[in-house]
ChimeraX commands (.cxc) that place a marker at each C-alpha (Angstrom):
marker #1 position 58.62,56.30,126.28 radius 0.5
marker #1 position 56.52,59.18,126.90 radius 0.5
marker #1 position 58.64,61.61,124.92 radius 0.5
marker #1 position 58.71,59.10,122.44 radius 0.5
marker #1 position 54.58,59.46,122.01 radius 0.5
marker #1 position 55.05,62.86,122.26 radius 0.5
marker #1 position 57.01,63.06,118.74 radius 0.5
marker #1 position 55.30,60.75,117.47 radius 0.5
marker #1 position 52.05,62.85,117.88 radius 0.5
marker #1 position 54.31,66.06,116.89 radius 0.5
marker #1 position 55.23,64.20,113.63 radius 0.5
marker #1 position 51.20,63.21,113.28 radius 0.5
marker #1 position 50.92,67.26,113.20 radius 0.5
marker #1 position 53.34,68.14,111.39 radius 0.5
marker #1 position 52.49,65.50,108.16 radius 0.5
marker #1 position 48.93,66.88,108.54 radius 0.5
marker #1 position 49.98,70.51,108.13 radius 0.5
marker #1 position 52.59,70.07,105.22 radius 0.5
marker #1 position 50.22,67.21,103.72 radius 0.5
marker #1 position 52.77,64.45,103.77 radius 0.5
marker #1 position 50.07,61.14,103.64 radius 0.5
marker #1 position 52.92,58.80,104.35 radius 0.5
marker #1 position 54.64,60.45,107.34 radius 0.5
marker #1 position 51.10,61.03,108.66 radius 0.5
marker #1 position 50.33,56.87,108.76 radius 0.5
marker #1 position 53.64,56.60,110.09 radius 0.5
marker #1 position 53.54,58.68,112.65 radius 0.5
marker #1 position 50.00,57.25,113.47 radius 0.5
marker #1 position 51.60,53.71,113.41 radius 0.5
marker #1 position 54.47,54.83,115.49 radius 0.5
marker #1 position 51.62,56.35,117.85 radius 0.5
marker #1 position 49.93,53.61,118.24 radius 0.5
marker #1 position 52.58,50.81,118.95 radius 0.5
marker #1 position 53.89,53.56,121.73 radius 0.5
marker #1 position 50.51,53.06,123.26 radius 0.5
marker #1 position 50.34,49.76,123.00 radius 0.5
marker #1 position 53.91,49.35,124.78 radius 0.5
marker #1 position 53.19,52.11,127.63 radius 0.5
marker #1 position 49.60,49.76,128.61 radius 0.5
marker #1 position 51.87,46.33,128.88 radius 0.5
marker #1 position 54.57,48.68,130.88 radius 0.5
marker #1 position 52.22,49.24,132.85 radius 0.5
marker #1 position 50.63,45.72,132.91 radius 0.5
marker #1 position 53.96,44.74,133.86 radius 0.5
marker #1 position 54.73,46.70,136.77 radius 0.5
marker #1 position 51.17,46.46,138.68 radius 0.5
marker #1 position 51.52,42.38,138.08 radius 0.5
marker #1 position 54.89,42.71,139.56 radius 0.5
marker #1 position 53.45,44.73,142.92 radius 0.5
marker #1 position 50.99,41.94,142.91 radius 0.5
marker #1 position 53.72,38.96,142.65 radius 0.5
marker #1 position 56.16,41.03,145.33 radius 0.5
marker #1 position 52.88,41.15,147.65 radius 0.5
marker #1 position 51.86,37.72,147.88 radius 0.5
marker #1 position 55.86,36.66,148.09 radius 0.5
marker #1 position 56.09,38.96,151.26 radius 0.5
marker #1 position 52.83,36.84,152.79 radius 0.5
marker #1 position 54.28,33.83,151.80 radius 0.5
marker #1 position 57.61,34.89,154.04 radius 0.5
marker #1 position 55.76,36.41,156.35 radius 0.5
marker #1 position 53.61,33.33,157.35 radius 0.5
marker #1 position 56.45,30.62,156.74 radius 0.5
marker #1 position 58.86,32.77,159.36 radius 0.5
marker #1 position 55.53,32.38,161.73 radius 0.5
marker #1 position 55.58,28.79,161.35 radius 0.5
marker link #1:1,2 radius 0.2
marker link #1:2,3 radius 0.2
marker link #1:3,4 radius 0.2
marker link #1:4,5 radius 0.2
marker link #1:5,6 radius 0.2
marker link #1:6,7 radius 0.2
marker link #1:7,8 radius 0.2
marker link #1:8,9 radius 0.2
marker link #1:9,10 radius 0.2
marker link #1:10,11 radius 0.2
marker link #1:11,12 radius 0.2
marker link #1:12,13 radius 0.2
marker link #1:13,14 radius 0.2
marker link #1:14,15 radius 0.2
marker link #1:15,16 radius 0.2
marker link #1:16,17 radius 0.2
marker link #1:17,18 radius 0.2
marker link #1:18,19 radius 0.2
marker link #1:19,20 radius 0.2
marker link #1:20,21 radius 0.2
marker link #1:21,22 radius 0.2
marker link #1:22,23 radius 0.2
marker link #1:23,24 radius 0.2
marker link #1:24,25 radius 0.2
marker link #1:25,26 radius 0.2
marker link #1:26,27 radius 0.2
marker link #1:27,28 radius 0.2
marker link #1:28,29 radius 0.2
marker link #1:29,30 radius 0.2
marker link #1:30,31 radius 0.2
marker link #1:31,32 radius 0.2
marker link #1:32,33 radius 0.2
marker link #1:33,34 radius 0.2
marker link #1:34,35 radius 0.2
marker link #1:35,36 radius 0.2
marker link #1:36,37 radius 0.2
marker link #1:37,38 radius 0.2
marker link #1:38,39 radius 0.2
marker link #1:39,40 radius 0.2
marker link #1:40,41 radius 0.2
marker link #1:41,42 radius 0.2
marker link #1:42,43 radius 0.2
marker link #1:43,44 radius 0.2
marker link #1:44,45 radius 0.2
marker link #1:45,46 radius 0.2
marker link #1:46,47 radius 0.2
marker link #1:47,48 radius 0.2
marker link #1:48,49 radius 0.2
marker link #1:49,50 radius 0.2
marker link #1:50,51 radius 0.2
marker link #1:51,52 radius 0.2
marker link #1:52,53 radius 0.2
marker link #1:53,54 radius 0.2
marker link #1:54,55 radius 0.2
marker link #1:55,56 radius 0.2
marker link #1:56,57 radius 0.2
marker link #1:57,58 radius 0.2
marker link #1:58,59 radius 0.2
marker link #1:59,60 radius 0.2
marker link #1:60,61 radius 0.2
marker link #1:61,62 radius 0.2
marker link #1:62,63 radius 0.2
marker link #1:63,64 radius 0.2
marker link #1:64,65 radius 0.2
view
């Protein structure tokens, strides 16, 4: 995904040198929805940790029980 933002930002560059206008607001749309998916990735994975944490307590005190 990173490599993917990576071109993406490459492409940005390169439409801004040559002076292509509609590979430039591609590239910047393409930038932007790579953001977007890398912040719920990440969204993702810390609500998981959370989730894995409070199943381990809920284990943890029913095996004390």
């Amino acid at each position: 995904m990173i490599v993917s933002t990576v071109i993406g930002l490459a492409a940005l560059v390169v439409g801004l040198i040559i002076g292509w206008p509609v590979l430039v607001a591609l590239s910047i749309i393409f930038t932007i929805v790579q953001f977007v998916m890398l912040a719920a990735k990440t969204a993702v994975e810390r609500n998981d940790m959370k989730v894995a944490e409070r199943l381990a307590e809920k284990q943890a005190r029913h095996q004390r029980d």
